[in-house]
C-alpha positions in Angstrom: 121.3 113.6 209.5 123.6 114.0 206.7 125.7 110.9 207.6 122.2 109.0 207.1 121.3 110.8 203.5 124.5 110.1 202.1 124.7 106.6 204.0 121.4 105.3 202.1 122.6 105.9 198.6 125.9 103.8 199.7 124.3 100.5 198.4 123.6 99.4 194.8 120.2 98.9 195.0 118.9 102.4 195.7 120.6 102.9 191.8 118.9 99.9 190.3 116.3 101.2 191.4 116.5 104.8 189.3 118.5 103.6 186.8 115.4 101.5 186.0 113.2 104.0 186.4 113.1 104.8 182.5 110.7 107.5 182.4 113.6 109.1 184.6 116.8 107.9 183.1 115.5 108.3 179.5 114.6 111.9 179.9 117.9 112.9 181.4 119.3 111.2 178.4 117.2 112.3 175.5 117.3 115.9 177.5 121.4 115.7 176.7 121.1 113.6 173.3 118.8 115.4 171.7 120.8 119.1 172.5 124.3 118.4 171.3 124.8 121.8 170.6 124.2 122.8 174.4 126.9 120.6 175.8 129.7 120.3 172.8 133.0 121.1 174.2 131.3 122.4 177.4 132.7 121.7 181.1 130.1 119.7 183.2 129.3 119.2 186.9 127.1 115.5 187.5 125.8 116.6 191.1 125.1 113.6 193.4 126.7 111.3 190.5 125.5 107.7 191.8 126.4 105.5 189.5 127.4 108.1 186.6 125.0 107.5 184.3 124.3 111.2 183.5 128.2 112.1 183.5 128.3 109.4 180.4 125.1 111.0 178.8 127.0 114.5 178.9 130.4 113.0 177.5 127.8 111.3 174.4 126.2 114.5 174.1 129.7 116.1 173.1 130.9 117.5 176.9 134.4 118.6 176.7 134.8 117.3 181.2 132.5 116.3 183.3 133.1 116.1 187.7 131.2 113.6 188.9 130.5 114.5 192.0 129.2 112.1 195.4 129.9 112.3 198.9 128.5 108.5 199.5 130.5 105.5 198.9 129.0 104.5 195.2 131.5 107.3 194.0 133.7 104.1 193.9 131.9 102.3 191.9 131.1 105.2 189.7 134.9 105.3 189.2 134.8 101.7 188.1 132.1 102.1 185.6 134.1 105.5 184.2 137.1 102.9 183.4 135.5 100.0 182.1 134.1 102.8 179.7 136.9 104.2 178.7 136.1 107.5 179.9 138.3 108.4 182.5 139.8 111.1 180.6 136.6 112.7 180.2 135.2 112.7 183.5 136.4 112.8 186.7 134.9 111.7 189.5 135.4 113.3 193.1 134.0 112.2 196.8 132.8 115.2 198.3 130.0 117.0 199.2 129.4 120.2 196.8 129.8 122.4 199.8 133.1 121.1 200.7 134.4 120.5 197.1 138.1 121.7 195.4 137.7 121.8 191.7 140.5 121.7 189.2 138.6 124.9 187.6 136.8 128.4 189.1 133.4 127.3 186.7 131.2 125.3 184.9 128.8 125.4 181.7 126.3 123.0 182.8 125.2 121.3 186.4 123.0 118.3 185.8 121.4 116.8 188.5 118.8 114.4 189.8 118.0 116.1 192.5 114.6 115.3 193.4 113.1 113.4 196.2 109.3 112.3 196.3 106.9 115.2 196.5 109.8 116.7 194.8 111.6 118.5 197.9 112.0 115.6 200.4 115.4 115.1 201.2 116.7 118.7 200.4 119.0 118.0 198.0 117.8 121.3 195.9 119.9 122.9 198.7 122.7 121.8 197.3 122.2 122.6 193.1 121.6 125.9 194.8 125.1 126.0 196.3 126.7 125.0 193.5 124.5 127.0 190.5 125.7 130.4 192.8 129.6 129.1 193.5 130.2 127.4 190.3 128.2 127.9 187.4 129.4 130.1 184.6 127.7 133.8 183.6 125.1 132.3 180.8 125.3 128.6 182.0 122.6 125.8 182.5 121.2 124.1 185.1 119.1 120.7 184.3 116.8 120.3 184.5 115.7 123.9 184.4 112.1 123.5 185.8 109.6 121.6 188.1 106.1 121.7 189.6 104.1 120.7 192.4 100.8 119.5 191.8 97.9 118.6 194.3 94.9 116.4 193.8 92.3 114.3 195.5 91.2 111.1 195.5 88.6 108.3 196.3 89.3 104.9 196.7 87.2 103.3 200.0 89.3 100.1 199.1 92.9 102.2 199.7 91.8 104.0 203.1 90.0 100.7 204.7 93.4 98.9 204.3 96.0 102.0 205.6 93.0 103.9 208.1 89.8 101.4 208.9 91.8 98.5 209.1 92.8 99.3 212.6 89.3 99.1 214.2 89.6 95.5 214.0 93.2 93.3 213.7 92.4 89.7 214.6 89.5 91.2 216.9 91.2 93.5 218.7 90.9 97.4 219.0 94.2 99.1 217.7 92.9 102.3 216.4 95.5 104.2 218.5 97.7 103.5 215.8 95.9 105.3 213.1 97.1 108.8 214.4 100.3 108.0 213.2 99.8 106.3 209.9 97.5 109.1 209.0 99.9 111.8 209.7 103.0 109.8 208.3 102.8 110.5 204.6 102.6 107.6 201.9 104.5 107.1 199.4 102.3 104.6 196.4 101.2 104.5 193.3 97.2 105.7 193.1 95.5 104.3 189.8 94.1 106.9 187.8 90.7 105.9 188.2 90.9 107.1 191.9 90.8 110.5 190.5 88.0 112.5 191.8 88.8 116.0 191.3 91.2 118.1 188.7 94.8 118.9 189.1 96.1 122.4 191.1 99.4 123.6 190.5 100.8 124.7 194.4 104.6 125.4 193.5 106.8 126.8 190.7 110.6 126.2 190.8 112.9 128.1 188.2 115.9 126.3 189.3 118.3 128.9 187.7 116.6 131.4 190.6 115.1 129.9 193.2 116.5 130.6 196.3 116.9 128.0 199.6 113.9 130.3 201.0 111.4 129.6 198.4 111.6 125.9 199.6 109.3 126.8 202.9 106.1 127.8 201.0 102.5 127.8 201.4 99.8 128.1 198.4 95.7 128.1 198.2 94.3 125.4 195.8 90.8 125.4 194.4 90.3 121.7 193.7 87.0 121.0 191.7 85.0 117.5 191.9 84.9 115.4 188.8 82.1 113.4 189.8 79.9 112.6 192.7 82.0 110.5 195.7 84.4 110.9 198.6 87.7 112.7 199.5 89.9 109.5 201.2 92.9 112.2 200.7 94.5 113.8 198.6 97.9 112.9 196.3 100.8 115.2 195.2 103.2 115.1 192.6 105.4 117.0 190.5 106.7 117.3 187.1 110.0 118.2 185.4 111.2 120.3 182.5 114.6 120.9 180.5 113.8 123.7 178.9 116.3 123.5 176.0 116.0 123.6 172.1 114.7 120.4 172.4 112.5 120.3 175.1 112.1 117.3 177.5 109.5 116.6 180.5 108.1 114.3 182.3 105.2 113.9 185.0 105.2 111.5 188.2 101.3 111.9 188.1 98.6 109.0 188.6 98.0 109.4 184.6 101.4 108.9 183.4 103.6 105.9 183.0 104.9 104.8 186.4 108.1 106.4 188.3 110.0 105.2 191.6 108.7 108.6 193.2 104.8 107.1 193.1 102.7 109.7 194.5 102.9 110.8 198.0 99.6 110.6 199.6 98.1 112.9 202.4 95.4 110.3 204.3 92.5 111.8 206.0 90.9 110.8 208.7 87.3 111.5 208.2 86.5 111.0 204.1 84.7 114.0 202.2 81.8 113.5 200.5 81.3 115.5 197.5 79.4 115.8 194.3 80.1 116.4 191.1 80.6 120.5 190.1 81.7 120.6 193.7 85.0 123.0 194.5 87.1 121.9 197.8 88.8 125.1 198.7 92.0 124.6 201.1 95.9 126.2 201.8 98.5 123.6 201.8 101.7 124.5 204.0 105.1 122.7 203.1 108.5 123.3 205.2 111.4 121.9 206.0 111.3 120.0 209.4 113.4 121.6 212.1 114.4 118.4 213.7 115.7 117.4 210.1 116.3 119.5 207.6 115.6 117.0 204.4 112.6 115.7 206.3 109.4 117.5 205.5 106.7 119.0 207.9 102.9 119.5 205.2 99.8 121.1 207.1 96.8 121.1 205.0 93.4 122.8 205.5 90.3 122.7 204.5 87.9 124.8 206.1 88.7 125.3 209.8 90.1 121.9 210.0 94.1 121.3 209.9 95.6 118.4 209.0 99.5 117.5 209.7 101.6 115.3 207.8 104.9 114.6 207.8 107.7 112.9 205.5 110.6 111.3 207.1 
């Protein structure tokens, strides 16, 4: 539930974590740095604040005010790091969720936001840069970043699938197979080498994130996916990337052939492998939606052929 989501990011070391994520936390910064001229004298919003790192980028890049904004308890701390940095008179930071908050003005320039959870919608929090890009955000405003897109792949690696699926024929001699049915279905969250790339990359899902709408997040897409050389489907990895589209543009990937990022890839197991050769396509429909037991939890169907195969993220 909510009280969980918020709960999780009470603790410090959820924001180490990110914070030293640098492909991340550079790319907000240079995103800001590098466009002065976008934020001088503007008025902010920092959605889901943490530890107010990107509220400081805005006030560097020239923001006029920034709300910092965070309904779990590191909103504290993020006042304490505002102070020691002498920048309580430029931002200001409030507890509150974005649904429930009363801001000092009607609307804003610019919502920043890192928003994204693995496989870029887990957790939902898009839902809530929605809210506040149609309740708050100024005629001719931003949103940052401005763009991101799914990507689906496949991959072999005998050595990956024999330690999360094979390895449950035999545990110490005993039978526990049982089990795979729910590590299958549960998907993982890991970093997959390049060189477990079998096939090229399909684009399943555009966000504009000035207008997408909360409905676009329940989608379904076909994907061609053609093999790169001869071997075997173990599963198959998403990923996304993420664009400010500003004078000076900024991206970055979370896929297998770019520097490392906490979101990994997520990784849809299968249960039987694939074989295929090389020149082969794989031809499927992948279904994402939001689970209706919990709503930032994720429900993924993907088939191939007349076979379906259910994942979840929770």
């Amino acid at each position: 539930d909510d009280d969980y989501y918020f709960e999780s990011y009470d603790h410090y070391s959820i924001h180490e974590e990110m914070l030293k994520d640098k492909v991340r936390t550079q790319s907000y910064k240079d995103a800001m740095i590098m466009n002065p001229s976008s934020f001088a004298k503007k008025v902010v919003i920092d959605l889901g604040c943490g530890t107010s790192i990107l509220s400081m980028f805005a006030v560097q890049a020239g923001a006029e005010l920034v709300y910092a904004i965070d309904q779990s308890e590191i909103i504290y701390t993020a006042m304490d790091i505002v102070r020691w940095n002498g920048l309580e008179k430029k931002i200001k930071c409030i507890k509150s969720k974005i649904e429930e908050a009363k801001l000092p003005c009607k609307k804003v320039d610019i919502i920043v936001s890192e928003w994204m959870g693995y496989f870029l919608l887990f957790e939902s929090m898009l839902e809530s840069v929605i809210y506040c890009r149609d309740n708050f955000l100024a005629p001719g405003g931003l949103v940052l970043p401005s763009h991101c897109n799914i990507f689906l792949g496949a991959f072999d690696s005998s050595k990956y699938w024999r330690s999360r699926v094979k390895y449950w024929d035999d545990v110490y001699g005993f039978k526990m197979s049982c089990i795979k049915t729910a590590i299958i279905t549960e998907v993982d969250v890991d970093v997959l080498g390049a060189e477990s790339v079998l096939t090229d990359i399909c684009c399943i899902k555009q966000l504009d994130i000035m207008t997408v709408q909360s409905e676009d997040l329940d989608f379904d897409s076909s994907f061609r996916l053609l093999a790169l050389r001869d071997g075997v489907i173990h599963g198959f990895f998403g990923f996304f990337d993420t664009v400010f589209d500003l004078k000076n543009r900024v991206e970055f990937s979370t896929g297998p052939f770019e520097p490392e990022t906490h979101w990994k890839q997520s990784i849809f197991l299968l249960a039987q492998p694939i074989p295929v050769c090389k020149g082969q396509h794989i031809d499927g429909r992948i279904y994402v939606k939001r689970s209706k037991k919990d709503h930032r939890s994720l429900d993924v169907n993907i088939i191939i052929g007349n076979k379906k195969h259910k994942y979840f993220m929770n």
